[in-house]
Backbone bond lengths (Angstrom), bond angles and torsions (degrees), N, CA, C in turn:
res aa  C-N    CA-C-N  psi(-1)  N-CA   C-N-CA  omega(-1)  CA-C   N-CA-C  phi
1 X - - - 1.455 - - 1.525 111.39 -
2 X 1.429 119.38 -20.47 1.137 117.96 -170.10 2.055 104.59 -73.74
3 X 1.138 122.10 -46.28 1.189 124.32 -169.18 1.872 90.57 -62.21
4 X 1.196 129.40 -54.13 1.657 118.51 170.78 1.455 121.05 -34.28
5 X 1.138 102.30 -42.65 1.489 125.21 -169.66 1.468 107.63 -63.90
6 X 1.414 125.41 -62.21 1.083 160.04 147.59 1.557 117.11 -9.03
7 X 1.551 91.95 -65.77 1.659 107.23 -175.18 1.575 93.83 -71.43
8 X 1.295 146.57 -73.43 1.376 151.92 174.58 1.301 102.20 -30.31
9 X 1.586 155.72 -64.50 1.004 146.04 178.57 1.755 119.06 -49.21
10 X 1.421 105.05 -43.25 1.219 118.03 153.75 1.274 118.77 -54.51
11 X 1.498 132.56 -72.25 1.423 109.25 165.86 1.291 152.13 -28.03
12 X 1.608 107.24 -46.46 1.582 109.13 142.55 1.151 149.86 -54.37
13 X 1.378 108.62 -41.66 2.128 119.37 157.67 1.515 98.52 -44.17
14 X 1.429 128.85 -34.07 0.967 93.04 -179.73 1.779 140.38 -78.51
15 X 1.706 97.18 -9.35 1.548 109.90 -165.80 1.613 83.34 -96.47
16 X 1.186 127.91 -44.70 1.378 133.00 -154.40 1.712 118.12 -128.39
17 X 2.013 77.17 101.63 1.994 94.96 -169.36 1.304 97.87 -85.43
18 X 2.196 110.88 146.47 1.312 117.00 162.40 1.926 106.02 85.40
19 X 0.988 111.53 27.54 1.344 117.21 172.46 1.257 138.88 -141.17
20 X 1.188 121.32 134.53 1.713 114.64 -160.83 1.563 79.17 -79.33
21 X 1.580 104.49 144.56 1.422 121.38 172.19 1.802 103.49 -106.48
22 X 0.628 125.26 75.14 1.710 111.25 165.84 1.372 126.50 -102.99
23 X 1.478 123.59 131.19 1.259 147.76 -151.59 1.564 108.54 -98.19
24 X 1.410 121.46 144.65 1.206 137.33 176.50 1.607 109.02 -136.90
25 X 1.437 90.99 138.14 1.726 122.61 159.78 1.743 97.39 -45.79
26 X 0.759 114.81 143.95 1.870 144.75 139.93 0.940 114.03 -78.84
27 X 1.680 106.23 113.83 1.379 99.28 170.36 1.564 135.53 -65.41
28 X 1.291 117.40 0.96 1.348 150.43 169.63 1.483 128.25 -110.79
29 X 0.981 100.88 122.97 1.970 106.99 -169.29 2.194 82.39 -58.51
30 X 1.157 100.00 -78.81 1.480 90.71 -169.62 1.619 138.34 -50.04
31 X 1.635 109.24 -1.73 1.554 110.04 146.28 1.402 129.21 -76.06
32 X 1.707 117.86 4.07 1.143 108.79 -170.13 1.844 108.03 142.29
33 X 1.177 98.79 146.83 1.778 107.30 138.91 1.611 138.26 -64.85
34 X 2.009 100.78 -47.05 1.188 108.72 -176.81 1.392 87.93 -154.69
35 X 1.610 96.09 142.58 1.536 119.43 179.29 1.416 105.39 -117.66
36 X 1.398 116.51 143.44 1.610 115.85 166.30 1.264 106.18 -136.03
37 X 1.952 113.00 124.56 1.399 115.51 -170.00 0.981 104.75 -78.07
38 X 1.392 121.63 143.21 1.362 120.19 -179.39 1.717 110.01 -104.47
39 X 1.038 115.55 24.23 1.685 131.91 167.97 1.409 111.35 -30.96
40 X 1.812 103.08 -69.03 1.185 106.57 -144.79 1.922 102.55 -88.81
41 X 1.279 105.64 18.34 1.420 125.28 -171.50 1.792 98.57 -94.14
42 X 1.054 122.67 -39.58 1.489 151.47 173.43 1.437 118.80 -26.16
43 X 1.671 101.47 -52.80 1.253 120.08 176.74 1.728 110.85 -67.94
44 X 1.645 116.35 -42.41 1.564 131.74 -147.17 1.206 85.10 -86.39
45 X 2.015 128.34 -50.17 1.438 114.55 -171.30 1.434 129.04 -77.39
46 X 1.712 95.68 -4.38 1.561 99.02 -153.09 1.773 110.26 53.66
47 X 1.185 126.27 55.25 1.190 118.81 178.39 1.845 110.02 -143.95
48 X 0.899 116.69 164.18 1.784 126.61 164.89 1.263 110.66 -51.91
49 X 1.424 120.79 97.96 1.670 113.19 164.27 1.587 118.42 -35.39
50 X 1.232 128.37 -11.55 1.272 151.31 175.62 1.814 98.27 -66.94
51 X 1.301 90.89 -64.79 1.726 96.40 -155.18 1.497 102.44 -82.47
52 X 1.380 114.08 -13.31 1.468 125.58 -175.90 1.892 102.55 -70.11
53 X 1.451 95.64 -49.49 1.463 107.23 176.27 1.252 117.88 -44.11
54 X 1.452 117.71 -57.31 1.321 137.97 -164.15 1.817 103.81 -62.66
55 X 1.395 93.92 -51.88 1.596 102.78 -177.02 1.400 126.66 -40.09
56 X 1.185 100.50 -61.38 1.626 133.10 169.56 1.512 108.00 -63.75
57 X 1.445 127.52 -44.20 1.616 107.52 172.26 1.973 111.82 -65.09
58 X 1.287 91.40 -18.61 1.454 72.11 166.47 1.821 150.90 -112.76
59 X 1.959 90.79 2.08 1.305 131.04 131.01 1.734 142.95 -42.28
60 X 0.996 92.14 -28.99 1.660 109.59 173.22 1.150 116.69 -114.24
61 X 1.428 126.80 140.13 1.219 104.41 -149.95 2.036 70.99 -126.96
62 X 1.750 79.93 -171.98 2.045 93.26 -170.35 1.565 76.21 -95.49
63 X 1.621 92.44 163.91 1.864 129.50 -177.06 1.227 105.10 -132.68
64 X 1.489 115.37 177.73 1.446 109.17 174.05 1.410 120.68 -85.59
65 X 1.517 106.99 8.21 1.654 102.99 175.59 1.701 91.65 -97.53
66 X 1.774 122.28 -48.62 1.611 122.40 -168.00 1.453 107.99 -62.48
67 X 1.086 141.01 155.21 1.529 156.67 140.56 1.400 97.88 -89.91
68 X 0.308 84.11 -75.30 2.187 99.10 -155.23 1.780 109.35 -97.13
69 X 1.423 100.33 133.24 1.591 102.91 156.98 1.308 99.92 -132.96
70 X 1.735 103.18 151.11 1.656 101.40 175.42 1.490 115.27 -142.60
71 X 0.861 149.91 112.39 1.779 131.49 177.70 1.293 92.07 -72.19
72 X 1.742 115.59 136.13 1.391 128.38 156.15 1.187 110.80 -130.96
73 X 1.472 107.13 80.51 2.131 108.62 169.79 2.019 82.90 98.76
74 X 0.918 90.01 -149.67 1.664 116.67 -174.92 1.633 98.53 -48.95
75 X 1.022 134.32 -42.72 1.840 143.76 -116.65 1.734 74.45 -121.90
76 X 1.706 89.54 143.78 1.368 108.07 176.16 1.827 101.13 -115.13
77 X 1.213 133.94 89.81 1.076 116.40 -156.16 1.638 119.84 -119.51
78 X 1.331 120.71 131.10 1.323 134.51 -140.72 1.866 104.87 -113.26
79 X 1.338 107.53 117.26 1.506 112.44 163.24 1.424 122.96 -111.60
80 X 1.479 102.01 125.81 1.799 111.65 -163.57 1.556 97.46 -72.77
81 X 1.324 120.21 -177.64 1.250 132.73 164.77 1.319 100.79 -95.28
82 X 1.792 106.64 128.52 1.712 110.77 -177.14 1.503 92.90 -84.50
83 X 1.363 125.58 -39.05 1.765 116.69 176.55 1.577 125.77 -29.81
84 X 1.570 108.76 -39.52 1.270 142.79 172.11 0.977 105.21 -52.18
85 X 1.529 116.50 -91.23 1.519 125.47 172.91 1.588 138.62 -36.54
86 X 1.783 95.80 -23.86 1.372 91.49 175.48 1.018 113.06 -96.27
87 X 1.434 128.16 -12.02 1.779 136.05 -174.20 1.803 87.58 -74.41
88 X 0.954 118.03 -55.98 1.481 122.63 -170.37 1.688 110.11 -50.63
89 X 1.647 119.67 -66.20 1.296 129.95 156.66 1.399 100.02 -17.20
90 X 1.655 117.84 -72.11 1.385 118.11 -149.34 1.617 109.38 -68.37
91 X 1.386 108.36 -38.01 1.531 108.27 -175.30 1.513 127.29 -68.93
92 X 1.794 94.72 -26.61 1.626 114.10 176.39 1.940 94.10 -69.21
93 X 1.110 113.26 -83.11 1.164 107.32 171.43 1.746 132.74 -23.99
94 X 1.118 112.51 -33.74 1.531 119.13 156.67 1.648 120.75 -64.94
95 X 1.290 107.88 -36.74 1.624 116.66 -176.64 1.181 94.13 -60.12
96 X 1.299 125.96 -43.50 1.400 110.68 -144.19 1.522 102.08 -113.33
């Protein structure tokens, strides 16, 4: 999960310079894998953590680890590809 994790944090450095990016769980499988509040973005745009969200889901584009981006409310929230994850699971698990 960490290389998913990784790539998505990376995706954002790229729209958004000078900011700690840190990622959150959903408390709901169906908001996501990974959420990033866009709060503390609020202050830098002078803008609606709302509209900040929105902006950026459609700024970032999907990779071969992301499926899905979505703004829901404040939260920019990101679903990996499980196809991904399980080829990866399966091959790590073969190495070893």
């Amino acid at each position: 999960m960490d290389k998913f994790k990784e790539g998505i944090i990376k995706s954002i450095k790229k729209e958004v310079k000078d900011t700690e990016i840190i990622l959150e769980v959903p408390p709901k499988p169906e908001l996501g894998d990974y959420a990033f509040p866009c709060f503390s973005l609020a202050k830098v745009y002078k803008k609606n953590p709302n509209e900040i969200a929105s902006e950026l889901a459609t700024k970032i584009k999907k990779s071969k680890l992301i499926a899905e981006i979505k703004a829901i409310g404040p939260y920019l929230n990101f679903f990996i590809k499980k196809n991904t994850l399980t080829e990866e699971t399966i091959n790590k698990i073969l190495k070893q």
